[in-house]
N, C-alpha and C positions, 0 to 999 in steps of 0.2 A: 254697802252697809251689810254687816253681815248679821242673820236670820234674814225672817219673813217679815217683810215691813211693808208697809202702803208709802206707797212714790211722794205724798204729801208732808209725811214724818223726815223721808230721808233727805226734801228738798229743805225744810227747816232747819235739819242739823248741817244741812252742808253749806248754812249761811250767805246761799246764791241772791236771797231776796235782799241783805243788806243793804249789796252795792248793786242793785239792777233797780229797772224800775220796770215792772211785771203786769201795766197796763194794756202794752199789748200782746200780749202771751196770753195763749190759748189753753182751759185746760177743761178736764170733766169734773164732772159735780162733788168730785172728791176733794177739789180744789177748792172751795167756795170759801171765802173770805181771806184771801191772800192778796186781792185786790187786782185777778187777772180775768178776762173773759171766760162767761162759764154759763152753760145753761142754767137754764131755771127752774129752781125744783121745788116742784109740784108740794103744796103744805096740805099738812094733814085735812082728809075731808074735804080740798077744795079741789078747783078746776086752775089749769093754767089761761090765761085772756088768749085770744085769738094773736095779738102780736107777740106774748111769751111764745108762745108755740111753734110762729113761724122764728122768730130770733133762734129758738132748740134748734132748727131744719137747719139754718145757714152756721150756726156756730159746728154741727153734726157733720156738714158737708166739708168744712176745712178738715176736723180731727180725723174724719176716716182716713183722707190723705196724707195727714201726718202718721196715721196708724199704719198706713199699708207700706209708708219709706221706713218705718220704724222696723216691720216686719224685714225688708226686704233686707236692711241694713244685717239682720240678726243672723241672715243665712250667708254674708261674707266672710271666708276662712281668716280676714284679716283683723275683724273683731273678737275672735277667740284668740288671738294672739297676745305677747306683748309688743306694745308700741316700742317698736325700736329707735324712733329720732326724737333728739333732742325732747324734753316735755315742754319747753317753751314752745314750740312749733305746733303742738296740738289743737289748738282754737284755728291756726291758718289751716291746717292741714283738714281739717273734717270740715270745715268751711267749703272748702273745694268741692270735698266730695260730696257733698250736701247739694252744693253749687250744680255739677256735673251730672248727678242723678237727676235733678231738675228739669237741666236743658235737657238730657234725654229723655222724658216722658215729653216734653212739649211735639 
C-alpha cells in the first residue's frame, strides 16, 4: 500500500477477510473487532480481571514469535527482491519457508 498506513487499513482493502475465516489468526490490539484473537484492552478507568491478563501473557507469548520470524524474515536479501517464479507458486513457496524456519528453531 503506498504511504503510511496501519496494517489493519491495509488488511481491509486487500480484502483477505472475505474469503478467510480470521478466528484463528492472531493479532495486536489494533486488530480488535475483525473477529481474530486479540488481547484485551484495558477500558477507560478500569482494571483488566485477573484471567484477561493472564489471556494478554499467552496471546503476548505467541506474537513475540511471530514478531521475531517477522523480523528475521526482513533481513533476507531475498525479500528485497523481485519474486522471480511464477506468482502462482507464491503461497507454496513461502509456506516452505515459513515451514523450514520453524523446524529450524525447534
Amino acid at each position: 500500500m503506498p504511504g503510511k498506513r496501519h496494517d489493519n487499513y491495509c488488511l481491509g482493502e486487500s480484502l483477505v477477510l472475505d474469503d478467510a475465516d480470521p478466528l484463528n489468526w492472531i493479532g495486536d490490539k489494533g486488530f480488535i473487532g475483525n473477529g481474530m484473537i486479540t488481547p484485551f484492552r484495558k477500558t477507560a478507568g478500569g482494571e483488566l480481571l485477573d484471567w484477561q491478563k493472564e489471556f494478554n501473557i499467552q496471546v503476548n507469548k505467541i506474537r513475540w514469535v511471530i514478531e521475531q520470524v517477522i523480523a528475521n524474515f526482513k533481513t533476507w536479501r531475498i525479500m528485497h527482491t523481485d519474486y522471480r517464479r511464477p506468482v502462482e507458486t507464491f503461497t507454496a513457496t513461502i509456506s516452505a519457508v515459513i515451514g523450514l524456519h520453524f523446524y529450524r528453531m525447534v
